[in-house]
N, C-alpha and C positions, 0 to 999 in steps of 0.2 A: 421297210417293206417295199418286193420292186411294185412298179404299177404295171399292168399289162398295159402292149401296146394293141394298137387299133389300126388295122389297115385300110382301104379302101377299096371301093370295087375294082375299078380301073389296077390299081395296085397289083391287084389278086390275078387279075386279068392279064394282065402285061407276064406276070410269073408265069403263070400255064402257058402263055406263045413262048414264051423263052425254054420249055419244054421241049417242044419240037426241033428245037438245034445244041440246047446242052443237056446234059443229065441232068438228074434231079440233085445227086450230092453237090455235083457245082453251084445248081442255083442255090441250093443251102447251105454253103459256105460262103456264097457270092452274100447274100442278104442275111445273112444271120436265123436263119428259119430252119425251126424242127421239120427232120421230115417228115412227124405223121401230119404234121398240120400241114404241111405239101399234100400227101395224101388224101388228107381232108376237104383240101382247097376243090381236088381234082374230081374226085366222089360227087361231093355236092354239085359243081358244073354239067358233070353230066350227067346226072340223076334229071337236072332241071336248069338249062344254058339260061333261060331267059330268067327263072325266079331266083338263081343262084346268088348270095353275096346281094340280099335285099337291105340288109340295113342291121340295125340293134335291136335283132329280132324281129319289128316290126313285120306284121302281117298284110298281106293285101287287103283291104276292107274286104272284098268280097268271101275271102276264105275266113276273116274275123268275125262275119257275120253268122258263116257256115256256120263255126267252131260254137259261135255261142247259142244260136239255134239247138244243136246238138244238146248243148249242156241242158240249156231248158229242157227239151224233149226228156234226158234223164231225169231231172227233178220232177218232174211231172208224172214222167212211170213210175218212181219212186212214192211218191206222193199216192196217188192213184194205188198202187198195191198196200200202202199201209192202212187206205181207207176202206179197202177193201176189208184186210184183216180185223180191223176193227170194225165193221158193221158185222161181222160173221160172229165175230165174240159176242157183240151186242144181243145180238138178234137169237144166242143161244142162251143167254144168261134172262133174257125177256119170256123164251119159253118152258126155262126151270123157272123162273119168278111164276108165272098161270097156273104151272102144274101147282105149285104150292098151295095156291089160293084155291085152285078148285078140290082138293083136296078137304 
């Protein structure tokens, strides 16, 4: 099984300037690199120069925070609307239980 390989930031970096003065096929035969993951390299830099090529995923703390905030936030509306639906069941099955009794 192959193992994929692992670049670097710098790495990645160095390839995009080297865009500016050769093609893309060159640098992809130069380094041995598919060109969508050229394309890809390219996409993510300038979507975002400074977050680009942050690591193994690895999130800034502050956007991990966000993200998990967010998540709470849904479990919570979650939460919140089934308690909802259940007090609304409750609260009808209590008013057919009285009707019976006064009956």
């Amino acid at each position: 099984m192959r193992t994929r390989r692992t670049f670097t930031r710098e790495f990645k970096l160095s390839i995009l300037q080297e865009l500016q003065s050769k093609s893309a096929v060159e640098i992809c035969r130069e380094h041995n690199i598919h060109p969508v993951l050229l394309c890809s390299w390219k996409r993510d830099y300038e979507r975002d120069p400074k977050g680009a090529f942050s690591g193994k995923g690895n999130l800034w703390k502050e956007e991990a925070k966000i993200i998990q905030y967010e998540r709470l936030i849904g479990q919570l509306y979650a939460e919140n609307a089934f308690l909802k639906k259940t007090s609304a069941i409750l609260q009808q099955k209590n008013a057919e239980e009285k009707k019976r009794w006064l009956k």
